[in-house]
matplotlib code that plots the C-alpha trace (Angstrom):
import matplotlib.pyplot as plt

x = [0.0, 2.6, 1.7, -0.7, 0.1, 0.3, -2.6, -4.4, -3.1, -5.0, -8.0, -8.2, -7.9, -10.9, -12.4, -12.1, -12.9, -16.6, -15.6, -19.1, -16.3, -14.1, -16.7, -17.2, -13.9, -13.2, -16.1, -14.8, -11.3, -13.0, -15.5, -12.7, -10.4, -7.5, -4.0, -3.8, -7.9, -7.3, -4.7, -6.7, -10.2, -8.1, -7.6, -10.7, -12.7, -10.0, -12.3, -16.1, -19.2, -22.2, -25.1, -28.4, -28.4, -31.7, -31.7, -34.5, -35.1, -37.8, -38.6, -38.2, -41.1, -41.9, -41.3, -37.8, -36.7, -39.7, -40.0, -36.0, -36.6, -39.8, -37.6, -34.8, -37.4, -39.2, -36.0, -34.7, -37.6, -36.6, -33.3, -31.2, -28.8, -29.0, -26.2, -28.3, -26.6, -28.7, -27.4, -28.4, -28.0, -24.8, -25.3, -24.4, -22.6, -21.0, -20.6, -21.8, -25.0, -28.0, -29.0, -32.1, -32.7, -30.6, -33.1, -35.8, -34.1, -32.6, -35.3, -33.6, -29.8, -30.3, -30.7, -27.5, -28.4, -28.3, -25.9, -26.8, -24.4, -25.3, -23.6, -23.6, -23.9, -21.1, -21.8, -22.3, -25.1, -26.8, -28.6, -25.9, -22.9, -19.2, -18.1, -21.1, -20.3, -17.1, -19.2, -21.4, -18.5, -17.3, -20.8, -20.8, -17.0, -18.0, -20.6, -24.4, -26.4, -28.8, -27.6, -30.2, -29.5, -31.2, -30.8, -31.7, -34.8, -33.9, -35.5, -35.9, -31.7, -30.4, -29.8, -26.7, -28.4, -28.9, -25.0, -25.2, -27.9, -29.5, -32.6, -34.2, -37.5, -38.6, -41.4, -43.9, -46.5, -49.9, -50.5, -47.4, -47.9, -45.1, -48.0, -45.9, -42.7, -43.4, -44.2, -40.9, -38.0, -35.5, -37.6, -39.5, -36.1, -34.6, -37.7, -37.7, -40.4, -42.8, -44.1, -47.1, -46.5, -48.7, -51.6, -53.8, -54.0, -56.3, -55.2, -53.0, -55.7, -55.5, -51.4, -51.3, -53.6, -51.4, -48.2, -49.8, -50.8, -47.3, -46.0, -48.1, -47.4, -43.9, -43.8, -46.7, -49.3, -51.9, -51.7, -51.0, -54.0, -53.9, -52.0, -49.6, -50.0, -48.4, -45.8, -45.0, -45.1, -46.5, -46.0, -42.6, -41.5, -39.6, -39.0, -35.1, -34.6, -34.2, -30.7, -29.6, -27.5, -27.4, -26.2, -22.3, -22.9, -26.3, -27.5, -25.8, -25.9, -29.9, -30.3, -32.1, -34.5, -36.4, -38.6, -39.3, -43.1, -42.5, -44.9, -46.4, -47.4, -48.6, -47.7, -48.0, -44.3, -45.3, -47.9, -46.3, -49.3, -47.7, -44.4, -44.5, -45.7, -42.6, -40.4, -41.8, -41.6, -38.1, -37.1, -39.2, -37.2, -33.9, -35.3, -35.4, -32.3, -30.5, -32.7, -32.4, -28.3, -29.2, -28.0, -24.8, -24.6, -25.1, -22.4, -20.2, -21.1, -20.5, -17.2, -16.4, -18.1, -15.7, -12.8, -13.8, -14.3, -11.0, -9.0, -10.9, -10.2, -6.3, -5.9, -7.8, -5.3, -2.2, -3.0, -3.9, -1.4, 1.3, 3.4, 4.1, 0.4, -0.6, 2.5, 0.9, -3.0, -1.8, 0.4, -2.3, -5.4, -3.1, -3.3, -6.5, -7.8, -4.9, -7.3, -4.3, -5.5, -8.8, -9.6, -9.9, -5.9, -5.1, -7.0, -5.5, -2.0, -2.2, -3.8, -0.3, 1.3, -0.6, 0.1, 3.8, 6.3, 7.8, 4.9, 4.4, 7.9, 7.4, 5.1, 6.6, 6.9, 3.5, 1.4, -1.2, -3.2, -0.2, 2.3, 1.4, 1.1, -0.7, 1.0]
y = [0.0, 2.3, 6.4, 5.6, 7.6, 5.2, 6.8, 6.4, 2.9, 1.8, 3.8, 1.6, -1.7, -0.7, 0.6, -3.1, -5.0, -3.4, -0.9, 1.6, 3.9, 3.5, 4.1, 7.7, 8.8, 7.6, 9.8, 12.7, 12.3, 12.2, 15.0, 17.3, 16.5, 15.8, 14.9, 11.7, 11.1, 10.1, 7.6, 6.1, 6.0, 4.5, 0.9, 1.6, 1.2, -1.3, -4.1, -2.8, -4.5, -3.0, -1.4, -0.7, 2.9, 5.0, 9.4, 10.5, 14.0, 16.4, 20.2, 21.3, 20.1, 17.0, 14.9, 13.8, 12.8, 10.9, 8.8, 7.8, 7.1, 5.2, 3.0, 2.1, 0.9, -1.3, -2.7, -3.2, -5.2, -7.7, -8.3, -5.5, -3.3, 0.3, 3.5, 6.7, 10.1, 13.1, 16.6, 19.0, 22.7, 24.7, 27.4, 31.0, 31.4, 28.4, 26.6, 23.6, 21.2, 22.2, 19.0, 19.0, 15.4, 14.1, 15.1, 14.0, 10.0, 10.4, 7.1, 5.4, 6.3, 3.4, 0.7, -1.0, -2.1, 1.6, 4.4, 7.6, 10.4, 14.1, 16.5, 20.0, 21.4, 23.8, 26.0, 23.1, 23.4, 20.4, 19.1, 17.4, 18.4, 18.4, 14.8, 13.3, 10.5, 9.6, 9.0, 7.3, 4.8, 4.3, 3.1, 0.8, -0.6, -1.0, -3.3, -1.8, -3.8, -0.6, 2.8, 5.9, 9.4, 12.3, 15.9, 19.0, 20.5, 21.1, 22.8, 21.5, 22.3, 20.6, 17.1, 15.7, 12.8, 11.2, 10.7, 9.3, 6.8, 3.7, 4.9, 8.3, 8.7, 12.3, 13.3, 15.8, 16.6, 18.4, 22.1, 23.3, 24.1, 21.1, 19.5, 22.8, 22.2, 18.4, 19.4, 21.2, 19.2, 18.4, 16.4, 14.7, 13.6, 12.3, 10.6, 6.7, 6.6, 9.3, 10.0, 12.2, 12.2, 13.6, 12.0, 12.2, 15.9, 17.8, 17.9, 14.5, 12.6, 15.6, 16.2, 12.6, 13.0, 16.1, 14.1, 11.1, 13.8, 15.1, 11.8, 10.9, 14.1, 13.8, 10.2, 11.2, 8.6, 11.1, 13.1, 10.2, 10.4, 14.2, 15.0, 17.2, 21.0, 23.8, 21.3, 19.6, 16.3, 15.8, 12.0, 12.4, 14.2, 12.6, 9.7, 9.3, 7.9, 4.3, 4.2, 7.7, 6.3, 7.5, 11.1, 10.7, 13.9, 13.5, 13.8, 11.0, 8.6, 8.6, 7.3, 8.5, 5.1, 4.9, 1.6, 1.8, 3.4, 6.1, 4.7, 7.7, 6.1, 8.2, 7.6, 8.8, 8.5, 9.5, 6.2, 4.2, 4.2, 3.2, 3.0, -1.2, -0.2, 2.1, -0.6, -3.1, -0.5, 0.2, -3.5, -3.5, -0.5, -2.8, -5.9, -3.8, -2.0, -5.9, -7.0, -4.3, -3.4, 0.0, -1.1, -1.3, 1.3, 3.4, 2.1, 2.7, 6.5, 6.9, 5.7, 8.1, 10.9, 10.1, 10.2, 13.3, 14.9, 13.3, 15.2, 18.3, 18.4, 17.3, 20.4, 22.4, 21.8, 22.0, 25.0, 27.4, 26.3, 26.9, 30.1, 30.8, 31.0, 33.2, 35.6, 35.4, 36.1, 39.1, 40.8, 40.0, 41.3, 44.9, 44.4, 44.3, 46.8, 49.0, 48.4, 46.5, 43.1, 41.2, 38.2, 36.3, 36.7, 36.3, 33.3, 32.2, 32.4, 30.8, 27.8, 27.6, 28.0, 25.5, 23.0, 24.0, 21.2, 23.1, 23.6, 19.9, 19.2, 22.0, 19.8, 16.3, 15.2, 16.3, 14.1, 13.4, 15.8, 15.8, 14.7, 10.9, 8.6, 4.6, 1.8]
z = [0.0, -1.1, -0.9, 2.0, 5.6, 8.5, 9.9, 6.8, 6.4, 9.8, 8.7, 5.5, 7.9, 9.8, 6.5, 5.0, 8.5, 8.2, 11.0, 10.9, 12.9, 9.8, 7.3, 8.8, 9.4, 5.8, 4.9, 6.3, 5.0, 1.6, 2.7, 3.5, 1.0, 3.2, 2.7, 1.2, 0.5, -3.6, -2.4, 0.1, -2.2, -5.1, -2.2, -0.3, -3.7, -5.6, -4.0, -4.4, -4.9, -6.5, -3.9, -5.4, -5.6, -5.2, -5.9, -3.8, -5.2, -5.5, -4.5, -0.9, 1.4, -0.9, 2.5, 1.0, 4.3, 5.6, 2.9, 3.0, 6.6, 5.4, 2.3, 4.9, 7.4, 4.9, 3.7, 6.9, 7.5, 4.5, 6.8, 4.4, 6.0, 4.3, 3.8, 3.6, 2.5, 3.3, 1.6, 3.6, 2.5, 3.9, 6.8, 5.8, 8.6, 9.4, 6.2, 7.8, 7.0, 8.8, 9.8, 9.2, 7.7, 10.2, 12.8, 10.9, 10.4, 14.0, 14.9, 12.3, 14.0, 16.4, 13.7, 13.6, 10.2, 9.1, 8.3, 7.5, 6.9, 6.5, 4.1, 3.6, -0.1, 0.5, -2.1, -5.1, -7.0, -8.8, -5.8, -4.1, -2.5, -4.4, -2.9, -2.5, -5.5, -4.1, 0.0, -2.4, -4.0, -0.6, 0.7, -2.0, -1.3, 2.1, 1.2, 1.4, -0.1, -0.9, -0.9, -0.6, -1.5, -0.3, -2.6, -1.4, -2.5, -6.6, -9.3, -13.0, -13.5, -11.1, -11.6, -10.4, -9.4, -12.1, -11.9, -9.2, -9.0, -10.5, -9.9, -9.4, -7.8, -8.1, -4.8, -5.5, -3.0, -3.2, -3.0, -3.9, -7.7, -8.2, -11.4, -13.1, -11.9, -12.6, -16.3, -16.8, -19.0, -16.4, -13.6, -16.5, -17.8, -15.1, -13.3, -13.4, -11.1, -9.9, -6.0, -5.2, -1.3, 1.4, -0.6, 2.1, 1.3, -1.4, -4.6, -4.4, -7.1, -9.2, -9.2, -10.2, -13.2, -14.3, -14.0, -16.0, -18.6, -18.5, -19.1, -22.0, -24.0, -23.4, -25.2, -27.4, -26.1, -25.3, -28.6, -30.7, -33.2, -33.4, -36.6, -36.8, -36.1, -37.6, -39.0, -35.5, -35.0, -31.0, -31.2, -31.7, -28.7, -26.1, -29.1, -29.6, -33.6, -33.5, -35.2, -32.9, -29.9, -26.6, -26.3, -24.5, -22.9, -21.4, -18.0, -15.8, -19.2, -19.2, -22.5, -25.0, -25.4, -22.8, -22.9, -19.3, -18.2, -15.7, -12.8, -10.9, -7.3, -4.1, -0.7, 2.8, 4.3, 7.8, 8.0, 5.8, 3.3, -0.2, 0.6, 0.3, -3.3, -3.9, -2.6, -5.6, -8.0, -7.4, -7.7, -11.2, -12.5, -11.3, -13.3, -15.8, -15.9, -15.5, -18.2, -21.2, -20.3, -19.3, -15.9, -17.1, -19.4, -16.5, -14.5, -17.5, -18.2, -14.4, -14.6, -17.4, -15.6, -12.3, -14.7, -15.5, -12.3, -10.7, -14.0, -14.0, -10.1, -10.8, -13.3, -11.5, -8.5, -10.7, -13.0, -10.5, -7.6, -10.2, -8.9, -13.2, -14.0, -10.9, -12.1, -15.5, -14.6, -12.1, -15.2, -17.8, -15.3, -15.3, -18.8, -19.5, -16.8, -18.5, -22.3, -23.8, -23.4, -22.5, -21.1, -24.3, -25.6, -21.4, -21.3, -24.7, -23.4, -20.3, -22.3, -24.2, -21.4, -20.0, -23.0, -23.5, -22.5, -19.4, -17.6, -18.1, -16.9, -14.1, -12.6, -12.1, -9.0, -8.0, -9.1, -6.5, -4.0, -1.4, -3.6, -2.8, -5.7, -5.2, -6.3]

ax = plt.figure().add_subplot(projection="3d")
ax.plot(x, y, z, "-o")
ax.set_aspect("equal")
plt.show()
């Protein structure tokens, strides 16, 4: 285990002995990007099995939290033991989560078959918080059998869970104008399965009709003897060409044919009312992820995307902690405030400088986050 830390070595012991104590202070290793953290994910996750990942998202008040809490009871009582990642949004004072969820799950905290872990956004956008995938793969190496993810309360833009997760269920509740928001491109995207909650409340029969509606026009069921209007075809939306593959850059690799039908379900987390339900539909959407490959293609685009992130995050690192490039940006800022330069041709030349052989030999030696390097 070349590159690891002594301190990080033990870690990774209890880490690998299925050590709950482990599992967090691994967590917030990763969390706080501390010396040493890529080393130690790239042995924590060399040896990973595959959890059943479930994106619980929705808009805030949906009941997000209840109906986790709800899941990881019902599974728990099918003798599963359950990791549950709640992003909580930051304080703007403190920087820290909130808590919130946590307080809400805190029945579930004596569970010894559950682990939940509470993250604060710190500022990312997308719904979840910047190292929320990597808590995510180290759930999964520590052997969960089902994994559940909690976003903050999102919008139609912000979807990093779909990167994330197998499945995605997307909890709208009554009252709250969400049959708009439901209607809007990004939640109808990303939705495998849909959750009116709080059904016990007016308006619940009705929201689900709207999102059924929603669903229909978006595949072009509902419209599909109506010709076409004003030279649009309405049967064609939401229909991907059968020869045009998967779009590569696409939202967490949801691809673009989609034979699945998006259940919309209702439930009342708090009782328990529908949540049984949920639980089948969730396994359904697995059969059928296993049985059409999509399951795998998944797995694959995730990978890529991690790549991705892990390079971006490297270059990041590199480029701007490079004393050259600082002594660049701070002439060629003077520059432009001065009218002789803007940031275009600045941006231009630091790329080349960036790209030229120097830099690149500049920075050997200094491969990793702390200058560690695995084996």
């Amino acid at each position: 285990m070349r590159g690891l830390s002594l301190e990080n070595r033990a870690l990774l012991e209890r880490f690998r002995l299925g050590k709950r104590v482990g599992l967090a202070r691994a967590i917030s290793l990763v969390e706080n990007q501390a010396p040493g953290f890529e080393t130690f994910l790239h042995y924590a996750l060399s040896q990973r099995s595959f959890a059943r990942r479930v994106g619980v998202t929705g808009p805030p008040g949906a009941g997000k939290s209840s109906l986790v809490a709800a899941l990881s009871r019902a599974l728990r009582e099918q003798g599963e033991e359950v990791g549950v990642v709640a992003v909580d949004p930051s304080s703007p004072f403190s920087g820290g989560a909130l808590l919130g969820d946590r307080i809400r799950m805190n029945e579930l905290a004596t569970d010894p078959g559950i682990f939940i872990r509470s993250m604060a956004t710190r500022g990312s956008v997308g719904g979840l918080a910047s190292t929320t995938r990597e808590v995510l793969d180290l759930m999964d190496a520590f052997g969960f059998a089902w994994v559940l993810v909690e976003t903050v309360g999102v919008g139609q833009t912000e979807l990093e869970i779909t990167k994330a997760a197998d499945t995605v269920v997307v909890v709208l509740v009554p009252e709250s104008g969400d049959a708009i928001q439901a209607m809007k491109a990004g939640l109808m995207e990303i939705a495998d399965i849909f959750v009116v909650n709080k059904a016990d409340r007016p308006g619940a029969d009705r929201l689900i009709r709207d999102v059924q509606l929603a669903l229909h026009l978006k595949e072009g069921e509902a419209l599909r003897d109506v010709p076409a209007h004003h030279g649009v075809d309405l049967r064609r939306l939401g229909k991907a060409k059968a020869h045009e593959p998967a779009d590569e850059g696409g939202e967490g690799g949801r691809e673009a044919r989609r034979d699945w039908k998006v259940p919309v379900l209702k439930t009342v987390a708090n009782t328990g009312e529908g949540v049984r339900e949920l639980l089948a539909a969730i396994l359904e959407h697995r059969r059928y992820l296993e049985d059409s490959g999509t399951l795998e293609e998944r797995r694959r685009k995730r990978a890529q995307d991690r790549v991705r992130d892990v390079v971006e995050r490297e270059v990041r690192r590199r480029v701007w902690g490079s004393p050259q490039l600082q002594r660049i940006l701070r002439q060629g800022v003077e520059e432009i405030l001065a009218g002789r330069d803007t940031p275009y041709s600045l941006a231009e030349a630091l790329v080349e400088r960036i790209l030229a052989p120097e830099f690149r030999d500049s920075q050997e030696g200094d491969g990793g986050h702390d200058g560690e390097q695995p084996a």
